[in-house]
Structures are given as structure tokens and as C-alpha cells.
C-alpha positions in Angstrom: -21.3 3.0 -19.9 -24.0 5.2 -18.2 -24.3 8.7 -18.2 -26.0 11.0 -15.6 -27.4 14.6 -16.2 -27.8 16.8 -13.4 -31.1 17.5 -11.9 -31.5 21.0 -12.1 -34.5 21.1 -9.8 -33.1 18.8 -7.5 -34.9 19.9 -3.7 -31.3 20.5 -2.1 -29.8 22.4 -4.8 -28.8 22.2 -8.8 -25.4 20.2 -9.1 -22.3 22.1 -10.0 -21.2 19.3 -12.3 -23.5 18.8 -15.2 -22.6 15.4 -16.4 -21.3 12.5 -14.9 -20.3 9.5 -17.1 -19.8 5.8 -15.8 -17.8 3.5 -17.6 -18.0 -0.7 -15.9 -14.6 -2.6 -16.4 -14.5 -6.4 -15.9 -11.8 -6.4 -13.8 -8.9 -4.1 -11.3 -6.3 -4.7 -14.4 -8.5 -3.1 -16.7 -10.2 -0.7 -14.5 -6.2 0.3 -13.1 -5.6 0.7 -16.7 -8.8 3.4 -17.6 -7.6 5.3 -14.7 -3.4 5.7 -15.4 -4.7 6.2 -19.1 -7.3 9.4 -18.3 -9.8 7.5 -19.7 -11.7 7.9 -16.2 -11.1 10.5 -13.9 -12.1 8.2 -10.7 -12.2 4.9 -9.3 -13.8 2.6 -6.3 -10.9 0.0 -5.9 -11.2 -3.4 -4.5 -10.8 -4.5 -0.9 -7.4 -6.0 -2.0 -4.6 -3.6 -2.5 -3.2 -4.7 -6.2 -0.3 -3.6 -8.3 -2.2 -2.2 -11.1 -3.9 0.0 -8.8 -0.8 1.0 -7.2 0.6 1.8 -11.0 -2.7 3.8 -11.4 -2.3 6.1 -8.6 1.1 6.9 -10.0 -0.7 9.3 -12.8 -0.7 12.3 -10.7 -3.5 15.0 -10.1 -5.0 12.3 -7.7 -6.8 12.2 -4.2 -7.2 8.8 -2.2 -9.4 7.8 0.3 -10.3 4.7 2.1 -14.2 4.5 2.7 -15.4 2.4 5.4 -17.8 -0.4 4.2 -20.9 -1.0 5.9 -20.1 -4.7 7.0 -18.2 -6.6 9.5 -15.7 -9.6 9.3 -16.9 -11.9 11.8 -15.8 -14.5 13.8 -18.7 -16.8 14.5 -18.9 -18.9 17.6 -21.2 -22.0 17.2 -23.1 -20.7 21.0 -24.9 -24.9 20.5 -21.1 -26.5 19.9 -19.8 -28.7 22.8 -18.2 -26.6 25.5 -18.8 -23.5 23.4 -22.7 -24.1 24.6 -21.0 -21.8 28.0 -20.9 -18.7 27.7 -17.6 -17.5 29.8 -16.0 -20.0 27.5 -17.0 -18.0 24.4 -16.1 -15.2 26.1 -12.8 -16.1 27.0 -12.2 -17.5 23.6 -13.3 -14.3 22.0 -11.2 -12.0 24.6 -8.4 -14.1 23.6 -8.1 -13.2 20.1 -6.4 -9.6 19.4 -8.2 -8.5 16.3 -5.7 -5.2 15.7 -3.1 -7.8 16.1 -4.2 -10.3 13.8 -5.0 -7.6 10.8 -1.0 -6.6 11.0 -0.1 -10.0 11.4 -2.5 -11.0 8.0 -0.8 -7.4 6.5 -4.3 -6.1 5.8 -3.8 -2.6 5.0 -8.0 -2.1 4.1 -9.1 -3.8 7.6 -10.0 -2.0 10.4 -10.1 -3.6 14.2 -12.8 -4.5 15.6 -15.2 -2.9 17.7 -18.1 -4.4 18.1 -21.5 -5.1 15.9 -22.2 -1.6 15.0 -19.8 -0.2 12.3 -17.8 2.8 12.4 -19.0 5.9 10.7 -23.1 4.8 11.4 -24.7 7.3 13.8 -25.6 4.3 15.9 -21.9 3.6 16.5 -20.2 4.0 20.0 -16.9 3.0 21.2 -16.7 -0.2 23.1 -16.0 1.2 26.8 -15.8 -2.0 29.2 -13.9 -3.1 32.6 -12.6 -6.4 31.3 -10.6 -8.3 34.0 -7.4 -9.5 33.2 -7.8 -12.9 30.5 -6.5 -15.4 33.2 -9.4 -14.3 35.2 -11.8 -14.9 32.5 -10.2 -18.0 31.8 -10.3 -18.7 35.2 -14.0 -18.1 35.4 -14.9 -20.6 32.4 -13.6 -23.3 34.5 -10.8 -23.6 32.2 -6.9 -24.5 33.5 -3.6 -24.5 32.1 -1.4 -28.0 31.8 2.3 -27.8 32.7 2.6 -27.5 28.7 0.7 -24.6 28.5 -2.1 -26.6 26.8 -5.7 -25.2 27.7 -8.1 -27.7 29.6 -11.6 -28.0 30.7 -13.0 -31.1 32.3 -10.0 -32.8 32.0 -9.8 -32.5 28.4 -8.0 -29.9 25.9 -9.2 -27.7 24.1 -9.6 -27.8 20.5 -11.9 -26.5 18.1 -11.9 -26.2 14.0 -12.2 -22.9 12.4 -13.6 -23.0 8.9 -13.4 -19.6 6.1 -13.6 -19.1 2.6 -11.1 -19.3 -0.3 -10.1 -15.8 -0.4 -6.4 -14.8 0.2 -7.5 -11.6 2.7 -10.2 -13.9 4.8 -7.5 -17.1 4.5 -4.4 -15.0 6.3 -6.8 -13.7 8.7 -7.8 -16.9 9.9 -4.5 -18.3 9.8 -3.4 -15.0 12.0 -6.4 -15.6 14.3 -5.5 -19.4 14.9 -2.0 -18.6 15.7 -3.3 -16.4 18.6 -4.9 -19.2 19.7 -2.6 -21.6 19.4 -0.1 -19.3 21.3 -2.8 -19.4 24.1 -2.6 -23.3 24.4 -5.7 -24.0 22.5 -5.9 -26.4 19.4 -7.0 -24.9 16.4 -7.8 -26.3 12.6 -8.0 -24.5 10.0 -10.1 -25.3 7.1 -10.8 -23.7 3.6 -13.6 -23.9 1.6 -15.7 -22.6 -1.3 -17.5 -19.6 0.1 -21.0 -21.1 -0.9 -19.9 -24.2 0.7 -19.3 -22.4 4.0 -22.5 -20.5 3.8 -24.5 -24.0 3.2 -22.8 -27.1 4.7 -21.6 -25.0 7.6 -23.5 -21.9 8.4 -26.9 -22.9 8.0 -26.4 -26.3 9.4 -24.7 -25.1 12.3 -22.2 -27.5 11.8 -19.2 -25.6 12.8 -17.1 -24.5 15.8 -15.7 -21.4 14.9 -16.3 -19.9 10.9 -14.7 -16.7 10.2 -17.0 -14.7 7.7 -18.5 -11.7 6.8 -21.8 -10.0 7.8 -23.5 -7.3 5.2 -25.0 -5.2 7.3 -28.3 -2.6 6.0 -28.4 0.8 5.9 -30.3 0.5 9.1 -27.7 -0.3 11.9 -30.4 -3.0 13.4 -28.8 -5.9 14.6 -31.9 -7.8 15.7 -31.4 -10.0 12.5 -28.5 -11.1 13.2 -28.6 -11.3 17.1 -32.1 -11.8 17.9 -33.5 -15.5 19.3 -36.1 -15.7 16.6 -33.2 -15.5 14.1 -31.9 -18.3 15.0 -33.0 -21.4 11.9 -34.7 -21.2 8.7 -33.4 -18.1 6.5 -32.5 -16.1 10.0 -29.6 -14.3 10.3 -28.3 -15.5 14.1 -26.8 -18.5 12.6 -24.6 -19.5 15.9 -27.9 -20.4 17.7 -27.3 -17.2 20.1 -29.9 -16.8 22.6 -30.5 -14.7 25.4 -33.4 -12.9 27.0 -31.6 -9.2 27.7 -29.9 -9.2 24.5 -33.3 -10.0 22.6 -35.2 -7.4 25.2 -32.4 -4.4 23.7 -32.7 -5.5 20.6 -36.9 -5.3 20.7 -36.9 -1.7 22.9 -34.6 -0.3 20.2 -37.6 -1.2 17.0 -39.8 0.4 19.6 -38.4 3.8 19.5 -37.7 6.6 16.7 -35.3 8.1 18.8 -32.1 7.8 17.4 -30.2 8.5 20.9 -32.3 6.2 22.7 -31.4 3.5 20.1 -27.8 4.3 20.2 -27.8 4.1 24.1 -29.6 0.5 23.7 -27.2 -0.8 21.0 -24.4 0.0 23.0 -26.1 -1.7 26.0 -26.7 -4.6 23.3 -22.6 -4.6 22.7 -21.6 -5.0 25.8 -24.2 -8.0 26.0 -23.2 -9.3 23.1 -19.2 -9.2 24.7 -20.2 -10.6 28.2 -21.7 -13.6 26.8 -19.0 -14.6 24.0 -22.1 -14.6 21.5 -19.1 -14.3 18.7 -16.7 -12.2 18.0 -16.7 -8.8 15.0 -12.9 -9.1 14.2 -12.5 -6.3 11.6 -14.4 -4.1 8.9 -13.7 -3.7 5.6 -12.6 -0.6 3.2 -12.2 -0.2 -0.1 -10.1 3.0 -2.0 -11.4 5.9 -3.7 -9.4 7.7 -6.3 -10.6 10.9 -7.3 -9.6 14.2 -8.6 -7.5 16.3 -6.5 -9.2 19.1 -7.6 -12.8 18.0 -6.9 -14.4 19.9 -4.2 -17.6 19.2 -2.1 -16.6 15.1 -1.8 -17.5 13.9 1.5 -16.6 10.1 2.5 -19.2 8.5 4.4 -20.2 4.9 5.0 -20.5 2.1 1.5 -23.8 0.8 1.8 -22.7 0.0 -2.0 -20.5 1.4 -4.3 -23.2 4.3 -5.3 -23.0 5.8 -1.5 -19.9 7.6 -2.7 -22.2 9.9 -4.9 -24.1 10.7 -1.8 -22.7 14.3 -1.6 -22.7 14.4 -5.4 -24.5 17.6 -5.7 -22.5 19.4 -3.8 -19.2 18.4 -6.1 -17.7 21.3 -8.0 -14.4 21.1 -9.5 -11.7 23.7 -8.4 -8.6 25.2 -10.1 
């Protein structure tokens, strides 16, 4: 356990609550368990809805909230791979799969759609506002045409690509929703599972992959140039599908040229619809995780998870009504 004093000389104001105490379980069961005891008055909760949470949130005198995490569940799109290399293919690919769809399909109650690189809740987030055409038109415009079957070809030949994630039941059913979309679309689609560390090392970073659905941590910094920018791409780099592309990487430099945090936002939201236009990959979903609290705790305001401490950002503003 840990326990925190307040700071009475703290620059933005003395906290209300004088003493915070931390207690660390080693798992949901036994964390579920502090919290439906009283042991604990609060609790971050997995990703992963469970039954012993659900049980703990029976006690009563308790407030929920899902906080949005600060990273992205990505579908990556090897840009080097075969007929991915074109770039209305990856688009058309990408524009094909229905991330809100997939989530309900997967039943992922703690994933939100979606919406491009930047997450929700950062100030450098804007909605996605594009014309797309209609997806036969952007199929039609990779070259790509549809057999009496229904089966996708290009060149002559079908298309059919293997989509690797790792052994965890959320990520699993949301590949396995993703590849039905694209199945449904005519296009051939394997699923493999594999050890996390595995898909980070004999995939990832040997960019021996079609399609890898994963996640991307992002900082507290909404950059994307590790992730997105050409000299990312090898070594310990972050742009790991080989994406490469001079007005993406110009955005991406203008924006660590400025300290003007409108300026930025208007370049990452020229950067995103880059980033769509060209099929570099595809952000599917972002994850949450639920806070139980006290229903009579005042001051609490959610904001983003760049860990599990950013929920004490507001901390000394907490005060504890009747």
C-alpha cells in the first residue's frame, strides 16, 4: 500500500481530502473483492468487463465512469506487401472495414469506433469530416473487379491477405469481426493468433505481415510523427508498415515547428485525412477502462488515461459531499 498526504502549499490550492491511501491487488478477483468488501472506496477496472467487477458494483453508494485511454487499436496495413504497396488498394481495404460495426459484432462494451490517429478527449482531436465516394468507386479506382461469385480480383487474381493479432480474447473477437467484413466483401482473409511478443518481433518489426491488428500507446503529446513519419520507418521506429509519403511527413514536420496548439490541430487534421486517402492503415477502435468511485465525491473530472495515475489529475479539487 501507499499513502499520500495532501500538499498543503500546493500552487493551485490545499486539497480538501487530506489523505489518500492506495492499496495494489494482484488481480480483478481480488481487487472486485476489496471494493464489494469496503475495504477500498475506488477502483480502475480492467479493459475487460468481468463478473467480479460486475458483483463489486452491486455494493451501492457507487459512481461509474468509463475513461478514455490514450491509445488506439490499430489495424496495420503492411504499405511494402504485394498489392498492398498501392495505395487506393489500402484505401479501399481500409474503407471496407466498419469499425462501429465490428466492436458490436466482437460485443466490446469498453471500445470506442474509430476515428482516426488522434484520440478522443486530446485537445488535438477533430472529427474526421471527409467526402468519401461510394466503396464500389473506390474499389473501382484500385483497379479492383468483382467475379460473378462475388470474389474480389485484381490483375486477374483474388484477393487474399493474412491478418495476424495477439492472444487476447478482446483483440481475438475483433479480428475475427474485422475478417468477416472482409470476407463478406469477397476478399480472403486468415486469421492468425499469436503470442503478443511474437507479433511485435517475428511480424511487426520484420514487416512480415499483411494486415496485424494491434495496439498503439500513444504519449501525452498527441504527435504522430513517430508513428507516421518516413524516418520511422526500420530500426526501433515506430511506422512499422513502411508508410511513406512526402505531404504526410511535410504535416507531420510543420506541426514540431509550431507552439500553436490551433495551428497543430488544423495540421493533424490535414495529417488524418492524408493518412485516410492513402490507406496508410487503419485506427479501428480506442480503448476504456471503468472507474468506480464514491457517489458522493465531488470535484472528479474524467479526462484522458495517459496511465492509471491521470485519474488523480483533478485530485485537489476532490471534496467529499453529504
Amino acid at each position: 500500500r501507499a499513502v499520500l498526504e495532501r500538499h498543503t502549499t500546493y500552487a493551485l490550492g490545499s486539497p480538501s481530502i487530506a489523505r489518500i491511501e492506495l492499496r495494489f491487488a494482484a488481480d480483478v478477483q481480488e481487487q472486485a473483492a476489496m471494493l464489494r468488501r469496503g475495504d477500498v472506496d475506488a477502483a480502475l477496472f480492467p479493459e475487460a468487463p468481468s463478473e467480479a467487477e460486475a458483483n463489486a458494483l452491486g455494493r451501492g453508494g457507487l459512481a461509474t465512469v468509463l475513461l478514455q485511454r490514450n491509445a488506439s487499436t490499430v489495424l496495420y496495413i503492411n504499405n511494402l506487401r504485394g498489392p498492398l504497396a498501392s495505395a487506393p488498394l489500402r484505401r479501399a481495404l481500409a474503407a471496407t472495414v466498419d469499425p462501429a460495426a465490428a466492436v458490436q459484432a466482437a460485443g466490446l462494451s469498453r471500445l470506442v469506433p474509430g476515428d482516426g490517429v488522434i484520440v478522443p478527449g486530446s485537445w488535438a482531436y477533430r472529427p474526421l469530416e471527409i467526402a468519401r465516394p461510394p466503396l464500389a468507386a473506390i474499389w473501382a479506382a484500385a483497379s479492383v473487379q468483382d467475379a460473378p461469385d462475388g470474389t474480389k480480383m485484381r490483375g486477374g487474381r483474388p484477393l487474399a491477405f493474412s491478418l495476424v493479432t495477439n492472444a487476447d480474447p478482446q483483440r481475438e473477437a475483433l479480428a475475427f469481426a474485422i475478417a468477416e467484413q472482409l470476407r463478406a466483401a469477397g476478399i480472403a482473409v486468415e486469421v492468425t493468433v499469436e503470442p503478443a511478443q511474437r507479433v511485435v518481433s517475428e511480424y511487426l518489426r520484420t514487416a512480415a505481415f499483411d494486415l496485424v491488428l494491434f495496439g498503439w500507446e500513444n504519449t501525452p503529446d498527441p504527435d504522430p510523427y513517430t508513428g507516421w513519419h518516413t524516418s520511422q520507418i526500420g530500426g526501433s521506429g515506430g511506422n512499422v508498415v513502411s508508410y511513406s509519403d512526402a505531404e504526410t511527413d511535410a504535416l507531420l514536420e510543420a506541426a514540431r515547428t509550431t507552439l500553436d496548439t490551433g495551428e497543430r490541430r488544423d495540421l493533424y487534421a490535414l495529417f488524418s485525412q492524408r493518412f485516410e486517402e492513402q490507406g496508410a492503415s487503419l485506427v479501428v477502435a480506442y480503448p476504456q477502462r471503468l472507474y468506480a468511485y464514491p457517489a458522493n465525491l465531488r470535484g472528479f473530472e474524467p479526462g484522458l488515461l495517459f496511465s492509471p495515475g491521470s485519474r488523480f489529475a483533478s485530485v485537489h479539487l476532490w471534496r467529499l459531499g453529504e
